[in-house]
NUBASE-961232 format. One line per 10 residues: number of its first residue (from 1); their letters; for each residue x, y, z of C-alpha. Coordinates in Angstrom, 2 decimals. Example, Ala and Ser with C-alpha at 12.3 -4.5 7.8 and 13.67 -1.06 7.14 Angstrom:
# residues 2
1 = AS = 12.30/-4.50/7.80 | 13.67/-1.06/7.14
***
This chain:
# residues 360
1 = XXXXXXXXXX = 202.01/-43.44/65.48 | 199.81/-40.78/67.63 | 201.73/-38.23/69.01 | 201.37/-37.27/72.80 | 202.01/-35.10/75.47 | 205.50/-36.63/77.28 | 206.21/-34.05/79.55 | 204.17/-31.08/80.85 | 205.02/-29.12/84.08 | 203.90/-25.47/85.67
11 = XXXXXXXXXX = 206.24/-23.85/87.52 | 205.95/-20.60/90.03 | 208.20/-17.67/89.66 | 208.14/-14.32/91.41 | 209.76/-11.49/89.52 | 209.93/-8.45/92.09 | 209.67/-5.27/89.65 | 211.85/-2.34/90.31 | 209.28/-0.41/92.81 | 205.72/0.24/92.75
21 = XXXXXXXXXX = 204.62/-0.08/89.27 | 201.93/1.10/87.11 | 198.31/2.49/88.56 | 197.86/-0.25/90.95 | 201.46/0.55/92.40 | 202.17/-3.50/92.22 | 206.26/-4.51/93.51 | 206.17/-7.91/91.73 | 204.62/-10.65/89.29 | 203.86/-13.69/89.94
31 = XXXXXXXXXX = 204.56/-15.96/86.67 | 203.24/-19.29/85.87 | 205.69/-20.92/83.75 | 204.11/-24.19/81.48 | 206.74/-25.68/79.42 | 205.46/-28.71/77.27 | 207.32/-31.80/74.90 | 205.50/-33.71/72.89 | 206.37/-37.96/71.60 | 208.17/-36.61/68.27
41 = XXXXXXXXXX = 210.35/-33.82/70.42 | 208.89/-30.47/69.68 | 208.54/-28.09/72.53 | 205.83/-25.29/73.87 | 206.73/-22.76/76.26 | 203.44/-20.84/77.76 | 203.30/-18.65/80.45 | 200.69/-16.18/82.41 | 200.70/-14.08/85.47 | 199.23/-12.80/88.54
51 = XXXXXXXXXX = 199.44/-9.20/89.76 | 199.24/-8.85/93.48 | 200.19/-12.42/95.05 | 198.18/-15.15/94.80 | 200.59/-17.14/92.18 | 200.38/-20.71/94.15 | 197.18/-21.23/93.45 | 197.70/-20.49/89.75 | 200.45/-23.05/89.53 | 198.63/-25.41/91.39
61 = XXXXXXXXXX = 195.51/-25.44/89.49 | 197.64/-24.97/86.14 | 199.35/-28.20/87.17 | 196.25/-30.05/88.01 | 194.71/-29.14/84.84 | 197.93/-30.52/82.71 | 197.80/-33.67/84.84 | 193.95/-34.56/83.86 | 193.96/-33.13/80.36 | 197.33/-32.99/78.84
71 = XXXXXXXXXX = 200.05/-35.27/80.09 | 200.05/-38.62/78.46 | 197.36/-37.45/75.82 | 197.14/-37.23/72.16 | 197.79/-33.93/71.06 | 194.44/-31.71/70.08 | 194.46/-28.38/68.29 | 194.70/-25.67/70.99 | 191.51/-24.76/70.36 | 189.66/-28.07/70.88
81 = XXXXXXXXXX = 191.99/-28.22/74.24 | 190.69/-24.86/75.31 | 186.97/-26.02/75.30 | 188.07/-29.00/76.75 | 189.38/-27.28/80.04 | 186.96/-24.56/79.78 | 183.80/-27.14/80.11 | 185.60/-28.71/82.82 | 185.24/-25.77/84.88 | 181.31/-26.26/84.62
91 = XXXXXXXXXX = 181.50/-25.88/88.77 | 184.59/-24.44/89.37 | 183.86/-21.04/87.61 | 186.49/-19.01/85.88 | 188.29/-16.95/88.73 | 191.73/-18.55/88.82 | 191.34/-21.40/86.38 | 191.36/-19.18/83.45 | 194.70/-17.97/84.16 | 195.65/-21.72/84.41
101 = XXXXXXXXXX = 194.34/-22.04/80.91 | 195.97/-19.22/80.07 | 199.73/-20.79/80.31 | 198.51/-24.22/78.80 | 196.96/-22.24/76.03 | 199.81/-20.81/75.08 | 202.23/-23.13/75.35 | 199.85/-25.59/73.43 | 199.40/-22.66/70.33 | 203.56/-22.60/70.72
111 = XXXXXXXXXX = 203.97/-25.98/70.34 | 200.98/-26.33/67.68 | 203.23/-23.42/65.59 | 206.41/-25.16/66.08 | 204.88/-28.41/65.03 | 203.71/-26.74/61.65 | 207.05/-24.81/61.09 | 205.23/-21.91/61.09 | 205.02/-18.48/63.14 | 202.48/-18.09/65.22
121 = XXXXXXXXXX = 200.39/-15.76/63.54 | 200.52/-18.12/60.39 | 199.14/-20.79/62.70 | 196.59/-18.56/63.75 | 195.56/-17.99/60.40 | 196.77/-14.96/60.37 | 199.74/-12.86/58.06 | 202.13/-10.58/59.79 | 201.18/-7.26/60.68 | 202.86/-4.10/61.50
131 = XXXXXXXXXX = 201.31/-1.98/64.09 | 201.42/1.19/66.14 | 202.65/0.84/70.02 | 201.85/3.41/72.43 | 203.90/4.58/75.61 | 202.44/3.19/78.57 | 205.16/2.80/81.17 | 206.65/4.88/84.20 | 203.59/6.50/84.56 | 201.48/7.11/87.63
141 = XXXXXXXXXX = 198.61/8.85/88.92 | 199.97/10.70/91.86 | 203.23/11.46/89.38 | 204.68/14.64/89.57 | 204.18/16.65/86.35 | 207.42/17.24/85.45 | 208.47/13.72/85.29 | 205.15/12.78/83.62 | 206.31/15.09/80.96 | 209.81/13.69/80.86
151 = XXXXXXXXXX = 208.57/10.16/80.45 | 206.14/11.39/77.63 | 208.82/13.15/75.81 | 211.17/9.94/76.17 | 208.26/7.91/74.76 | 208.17/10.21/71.29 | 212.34/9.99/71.08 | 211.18/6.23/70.68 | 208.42/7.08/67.73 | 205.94/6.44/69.97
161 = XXXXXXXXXX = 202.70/8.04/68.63 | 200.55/8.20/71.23 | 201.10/7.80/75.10 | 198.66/6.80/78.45 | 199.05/8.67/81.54 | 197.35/7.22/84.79 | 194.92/9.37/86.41 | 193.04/9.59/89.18 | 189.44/11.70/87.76 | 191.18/14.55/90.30
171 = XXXXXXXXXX = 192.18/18.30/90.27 | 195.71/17.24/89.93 | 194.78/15.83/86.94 | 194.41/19.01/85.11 | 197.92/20.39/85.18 | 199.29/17.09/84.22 | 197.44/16.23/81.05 | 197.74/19.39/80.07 | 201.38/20.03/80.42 | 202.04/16.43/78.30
181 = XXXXXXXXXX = 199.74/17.86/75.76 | 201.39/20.72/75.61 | 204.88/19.08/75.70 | 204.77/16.15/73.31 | 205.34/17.23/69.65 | 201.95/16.96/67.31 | 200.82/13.93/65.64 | 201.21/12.46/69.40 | 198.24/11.85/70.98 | 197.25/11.39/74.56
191 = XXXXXXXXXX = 195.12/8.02/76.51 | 194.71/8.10/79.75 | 194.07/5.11/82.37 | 192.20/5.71/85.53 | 192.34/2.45/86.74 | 188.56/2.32/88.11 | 189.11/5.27/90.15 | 185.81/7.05/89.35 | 182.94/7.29/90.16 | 180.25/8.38/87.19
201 = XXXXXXXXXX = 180.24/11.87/88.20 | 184.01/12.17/88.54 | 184.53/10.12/84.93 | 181.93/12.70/83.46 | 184.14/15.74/84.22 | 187.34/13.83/83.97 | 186.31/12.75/80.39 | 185.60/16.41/79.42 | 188.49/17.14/80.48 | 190.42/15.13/78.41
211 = XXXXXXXXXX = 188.10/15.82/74.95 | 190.01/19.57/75.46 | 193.36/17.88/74.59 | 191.72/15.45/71.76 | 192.57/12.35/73.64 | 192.14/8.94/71.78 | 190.53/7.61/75.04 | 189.83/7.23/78.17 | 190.47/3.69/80.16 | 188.63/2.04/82.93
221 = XXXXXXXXXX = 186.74/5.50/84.59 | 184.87/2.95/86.71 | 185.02/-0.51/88.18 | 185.23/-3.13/85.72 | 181.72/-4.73/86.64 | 180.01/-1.35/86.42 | 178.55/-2.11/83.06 | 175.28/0.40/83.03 | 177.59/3.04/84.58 | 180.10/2.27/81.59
231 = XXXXXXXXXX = 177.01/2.43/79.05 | 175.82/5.68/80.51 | 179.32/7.45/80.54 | 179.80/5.94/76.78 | 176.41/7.67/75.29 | 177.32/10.88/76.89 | 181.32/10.96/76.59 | 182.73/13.28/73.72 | 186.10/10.50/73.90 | 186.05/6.61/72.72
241 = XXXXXXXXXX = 186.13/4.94/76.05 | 188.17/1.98/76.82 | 188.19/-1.18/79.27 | 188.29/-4.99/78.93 | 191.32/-5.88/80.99 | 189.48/-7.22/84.58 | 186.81/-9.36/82.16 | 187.15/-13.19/82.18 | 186.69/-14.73/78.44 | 183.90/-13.71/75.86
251 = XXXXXXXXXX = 181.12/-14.19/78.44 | 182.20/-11.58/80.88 | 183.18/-8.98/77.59 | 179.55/-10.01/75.69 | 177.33/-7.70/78.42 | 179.76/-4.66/77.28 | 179.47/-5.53/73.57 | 175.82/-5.61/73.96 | 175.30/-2.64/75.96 | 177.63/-0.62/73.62
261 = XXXXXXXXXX = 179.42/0.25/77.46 | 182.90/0.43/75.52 | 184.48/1.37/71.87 | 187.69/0.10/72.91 | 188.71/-3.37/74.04 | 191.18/-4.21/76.15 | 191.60/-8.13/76.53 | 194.22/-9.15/79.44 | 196.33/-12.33/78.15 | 195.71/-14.01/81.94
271 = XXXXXXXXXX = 192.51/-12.74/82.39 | 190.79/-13.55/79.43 | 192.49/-17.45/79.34 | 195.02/-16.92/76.41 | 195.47/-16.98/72.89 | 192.67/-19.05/71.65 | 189.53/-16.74/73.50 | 191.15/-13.43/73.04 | 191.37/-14.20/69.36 | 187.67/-15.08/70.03
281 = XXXXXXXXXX = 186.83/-11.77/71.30 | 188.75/-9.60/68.49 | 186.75/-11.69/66.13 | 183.39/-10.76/67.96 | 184.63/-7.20/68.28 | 185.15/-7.46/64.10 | 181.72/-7.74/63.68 | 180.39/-5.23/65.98 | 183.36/-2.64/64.43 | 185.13/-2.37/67.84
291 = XXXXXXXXXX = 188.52/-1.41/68.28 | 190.86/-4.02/70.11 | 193.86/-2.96/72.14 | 195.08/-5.96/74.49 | 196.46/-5.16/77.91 | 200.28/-5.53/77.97 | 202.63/-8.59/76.04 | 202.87/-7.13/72.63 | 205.38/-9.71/72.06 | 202.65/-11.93/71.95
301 = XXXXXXXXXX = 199.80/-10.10/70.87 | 201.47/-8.99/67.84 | 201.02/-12.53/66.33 | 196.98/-12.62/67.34 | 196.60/-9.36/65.44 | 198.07/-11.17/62.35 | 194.70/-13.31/62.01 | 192.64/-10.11/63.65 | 191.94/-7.07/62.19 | 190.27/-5.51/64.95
311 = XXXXXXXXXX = 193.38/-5.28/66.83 | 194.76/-1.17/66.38 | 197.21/-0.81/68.83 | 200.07/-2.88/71.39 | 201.02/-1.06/74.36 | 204.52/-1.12/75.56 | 204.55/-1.80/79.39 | 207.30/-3.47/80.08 | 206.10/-5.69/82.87 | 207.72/-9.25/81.83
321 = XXXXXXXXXX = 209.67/-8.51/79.00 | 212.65/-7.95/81.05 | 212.52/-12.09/81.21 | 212.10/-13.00/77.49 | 216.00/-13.25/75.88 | 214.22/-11.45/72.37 | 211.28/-9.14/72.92 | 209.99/-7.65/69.59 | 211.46/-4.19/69.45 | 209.97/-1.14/68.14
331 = XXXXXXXXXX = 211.28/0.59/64.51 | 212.27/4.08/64.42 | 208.37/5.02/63.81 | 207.08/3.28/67.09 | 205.78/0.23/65.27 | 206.51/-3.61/65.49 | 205.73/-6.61/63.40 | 206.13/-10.22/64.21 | 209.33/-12.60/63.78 | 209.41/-15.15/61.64
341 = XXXXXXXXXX = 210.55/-17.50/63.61 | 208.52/-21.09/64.44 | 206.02/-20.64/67.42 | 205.48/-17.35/68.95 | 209.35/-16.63/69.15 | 209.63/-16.00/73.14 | 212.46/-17.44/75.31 | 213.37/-17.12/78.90 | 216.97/-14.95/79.52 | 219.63/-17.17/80.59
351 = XXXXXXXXXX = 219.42/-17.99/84.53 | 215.92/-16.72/85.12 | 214.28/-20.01/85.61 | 217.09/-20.52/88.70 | 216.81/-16.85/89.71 | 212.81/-16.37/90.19 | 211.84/-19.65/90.03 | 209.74/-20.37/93.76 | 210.21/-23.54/95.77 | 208.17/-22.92/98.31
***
């Protein structure tokens, strides 16, 4: 008998963070929730997010989307179902839709793992993986120095071995960076976001700046669609710089790969419309010997690095992992590794879905 989608549903939620948050200073997430059942019982749970309002339209295209394509249908492998969607957006364009995806897709790769009794990553083709996470949280780029430091130095009591300050490519930069070199014991090593703050001749001097403290990189210097400005910095920057998290799917990260704009990856989960094409793009980045480092969820991206070699680092941001009832936690050496569980192992804590969940 052919098994088939019974049920399939995307839900809102707001989760208001506890104040500004992060280099874009956001106060709360708007979560698309897509929880799936299929004919013989087994579950998905997916999920993606929004940062800076604009969740409604998410959930309503996410629900539109399971409506055409997944309720009452025969199940397909996630990746089959991702094309499917994506070719339906032939003249819709990406913009929202691929966040939509983004919850189906992973609720579909969920359910596809549970189906197999397998974990994720094994689904994925993958086998577990343990692998470095860097401090990334609680810091931001009008931060006082003294609390930047404090944050680093919590970070290494973790076993954190390497941690990401925000800045801003100005003079009050310089004594920050410097003091967390300084502070942090060695064999830490310092990133550093900028959140498209820069101009080129800003990035230039910020990025020589931060080749005096050895930094591992340096992370979105300039918009995100700046592409020849990202190529020019790149062939002239003494640090490995970093972006990928504003670029929709494989065809807005190809222009970087081909330009050589970037060394460092950055996939978003939402942004680049979920497991299947972020898997995609640390294949492609494989081949071209790229690093991969996904924006936020190591929880999740843990399992694509299983079946991706290209993926070095997870960052620890904890933006919704106050929501799942079992995040993967870090060892005593600031590394994780998948569970072993069926399906990518994430539930909701008791009473969220009542607490955040939006009904207007």
């Amino acid at each position: 008998m052919m098994t088939e989608i019974t049920h399939a549903t995307a839900e809102l939620w707001v989760f208001p963070l506890p104040g500004p948050t992060g280099g874009s200073g956001i106060t709360a997430v708007d979560v698309i929730v897509v929880d799936l059942e299929a004919s013989d019982g087994t579950t998905g749970t997916g999920f993606s997010y929004v940062l800076g309002g604009g969740g409604r339209i998410v959930q309503a295209a996410t629900q539109d989307m399971l409506d055409r394509f997944v309720l009452g249908e025969r199940i397909l492998p996630p990746q089959a179902l991702w094309r499917r969607l994506a070719v339906s957006l032939n003249r819709l364009g990406r913009g929202v839709n691929y966040l939509a995806i983004s919850a189906i897709d992973v609720a579909m790769w969920d359910l596809h793992a549970k189906r197999l009794d397998m974990p994720l990553y094994a689904a994925l083709g993958g086998v577990p993986r343990k692998l470095p996470v860097y401090g990334s949280g609680g810091f931001g780029p009008e931060q006082e120095t003294g609390a930047a430091v404090d944050r680093a130095l919590e970070y290494a009591e973790m076993g954190c071995t390497a941690i990401k300050l925000r800045v801003a490519g100005a003079p009050a930069d310089l004594a920050r960076i410097q003091a967390v070199a300084d502070a942090v014991p060695d064999g830490v090593g310092i990133m550093a976001d900028a959140n498209e703050k820069c101009d080129l001749v800003r990035a230039q001097w910020l990025v020589n700046l931060l080749a005096d403290v050895n930094a591992l990189w340096i992370e979105e210097p300039l918009p995100a669609n700046d592409t020849n400005g990202f190529a020019i910095l790149a062939a002239n920057s003494p640090i490995p710089i970093a972006t990928g998290e504003h670029h929709q799917g494989v065809g807005e990260m190809s222009p970087l790969i081909a330009a050589r704009a970037a060394s460092i990856l950055q996939p978003d989960l939402a942004m680049m419309g979920g497991i299947t094409e972020s898997l995609r793009l640390a294949q492609i980045a494989e081949h071209f010997n790229l690093v991969v480092s996904p924006h936020f969820l190591p929880s999740l991206f843990i399992h694509v690095a299983g079946a991706a070699p290209s993926i070095k680092w997870m960052e620890d941001f904890p933006l919704l992992e106050p929501l799942f009832d079992n995040p993967v936690e870090m060892d005593a050496e600031g590394n994780i590794a998948p569970p072993d569980t069926p399906g990518h192992g994430i539930s909701w804590v008791d009473g969220a879905r009542d607490e955040f969940r939006s009904n207007t």
